[in-house]
N, C-alpha and C positions, 0 to 999 in steps of 0.2 A: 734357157733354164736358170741360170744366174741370178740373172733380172727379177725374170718370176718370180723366184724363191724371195729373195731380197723382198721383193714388193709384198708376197704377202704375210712375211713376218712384219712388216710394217703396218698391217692391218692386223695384227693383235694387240691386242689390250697388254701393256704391262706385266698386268697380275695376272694376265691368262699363260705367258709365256711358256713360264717352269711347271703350269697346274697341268697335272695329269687329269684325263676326265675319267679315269676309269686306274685303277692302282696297276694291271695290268696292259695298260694302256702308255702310248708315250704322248708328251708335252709337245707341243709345237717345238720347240727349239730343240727337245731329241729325234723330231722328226727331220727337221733342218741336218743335222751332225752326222744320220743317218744318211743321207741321201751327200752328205759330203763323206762319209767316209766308203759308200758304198763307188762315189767317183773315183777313187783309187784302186779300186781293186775291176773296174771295167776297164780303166783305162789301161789297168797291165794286160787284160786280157785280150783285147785288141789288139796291142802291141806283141803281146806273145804269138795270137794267130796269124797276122802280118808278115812276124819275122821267122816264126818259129810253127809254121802252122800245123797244126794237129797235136802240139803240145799238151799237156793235162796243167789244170791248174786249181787252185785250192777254193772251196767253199768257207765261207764265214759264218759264223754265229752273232747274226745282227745283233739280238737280244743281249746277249754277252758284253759284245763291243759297245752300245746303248749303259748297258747298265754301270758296267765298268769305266767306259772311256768318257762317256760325258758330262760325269762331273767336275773331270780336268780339261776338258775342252776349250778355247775360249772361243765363241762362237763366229765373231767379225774376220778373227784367224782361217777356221777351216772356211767359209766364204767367201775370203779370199781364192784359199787355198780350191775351193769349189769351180770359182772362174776360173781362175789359171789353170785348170785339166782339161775343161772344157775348153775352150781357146785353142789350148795346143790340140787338141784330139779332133777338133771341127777343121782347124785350119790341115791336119793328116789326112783325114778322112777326104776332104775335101779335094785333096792332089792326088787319090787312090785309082791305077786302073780299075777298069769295070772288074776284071778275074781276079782282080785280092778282097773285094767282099763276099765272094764264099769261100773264103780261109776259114777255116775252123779252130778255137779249143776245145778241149773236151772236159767238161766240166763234170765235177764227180756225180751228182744229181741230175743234171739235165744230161749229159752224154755231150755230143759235137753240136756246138755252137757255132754258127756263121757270123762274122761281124757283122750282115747287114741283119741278119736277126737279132744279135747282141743292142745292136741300136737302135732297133726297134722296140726293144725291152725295155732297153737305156729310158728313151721319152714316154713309153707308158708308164715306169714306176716313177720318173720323176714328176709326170703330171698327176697322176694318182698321189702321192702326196701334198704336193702344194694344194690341190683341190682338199685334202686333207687337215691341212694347217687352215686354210680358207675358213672351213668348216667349223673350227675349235676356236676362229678370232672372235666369232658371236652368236655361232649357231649349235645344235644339237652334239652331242657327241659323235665322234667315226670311228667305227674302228678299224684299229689298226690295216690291217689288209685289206679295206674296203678300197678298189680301184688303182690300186699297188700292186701291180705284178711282181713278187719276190724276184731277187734277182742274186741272191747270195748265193 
């Protein structure tokens, strides 16, 4: 995912970066911010069902958090901050008996979550974006939710 992401923000233009193609539409790099801020909050959920399984846990207001948080963002930062979740949560998952991935949270919209389903979600919305970003380095507009499984 990391990698990915990195690589196809590298395949935007510049001046396509910050351009929204659509005014209710996000820019490649609030897509990036998104899909790094959306890493923290799977990652606690994992970790909640793990430890804590059948816990309830909080849904977010992408759009909000987009609108709001990433004009303070600095994008190389959460990037970072994108790998390093990933990392530690591949290297968890990875040491996981077979009976801790149908731990569940219960998430207020989706209801009980299993972490092999959570990460199954995890790699559909992160490939649905980056295909997304792809998309806006030089081709037609996408939108938003096109191939992005919500996952807030």
């Amino acid at each position: 995912g990391p990698h990915k992401l990195r690589q196809a923000l590298q395949e935007v233009p510049p001046a396509r970066l910050e351009a929204r193609p659509h005014p209710k539409k996000w820019s490649p790099r609030e897509i990036a911010l998104h899909l790094c801020d959306t890493e923290i909050s799977v990652a606690f959920r994992w970790k909640r069902a793990l430890a804590e399984p059948g816990g309830p846990v909080l849904a977010f207001d992408q759009d909000r958090w987009v609108d709001t948080l990433a004009p303070w963002q600095d994008l190389d930062a959460a990037l970072g901050a994108f790998a390093a979740l990933r990392a530690e949560m591949t290297a968890l998952l990875s040491r996981l008996p077979e009976d801790a991935w149908e731990r569940v949270y219960v998430h207020p919209a989706s209801g009980a979550v299993s972490v092999a389903e959570g990460l199954r979600r995890c790699v559909g919305h992160t490939e649905g974006h980056i295909a997304q970003i792809r998309a806006l380095a030089g081709g037609p507009p996408v939108s938003r939710g096109s191939g992005a499984e919500p996952i807030a």
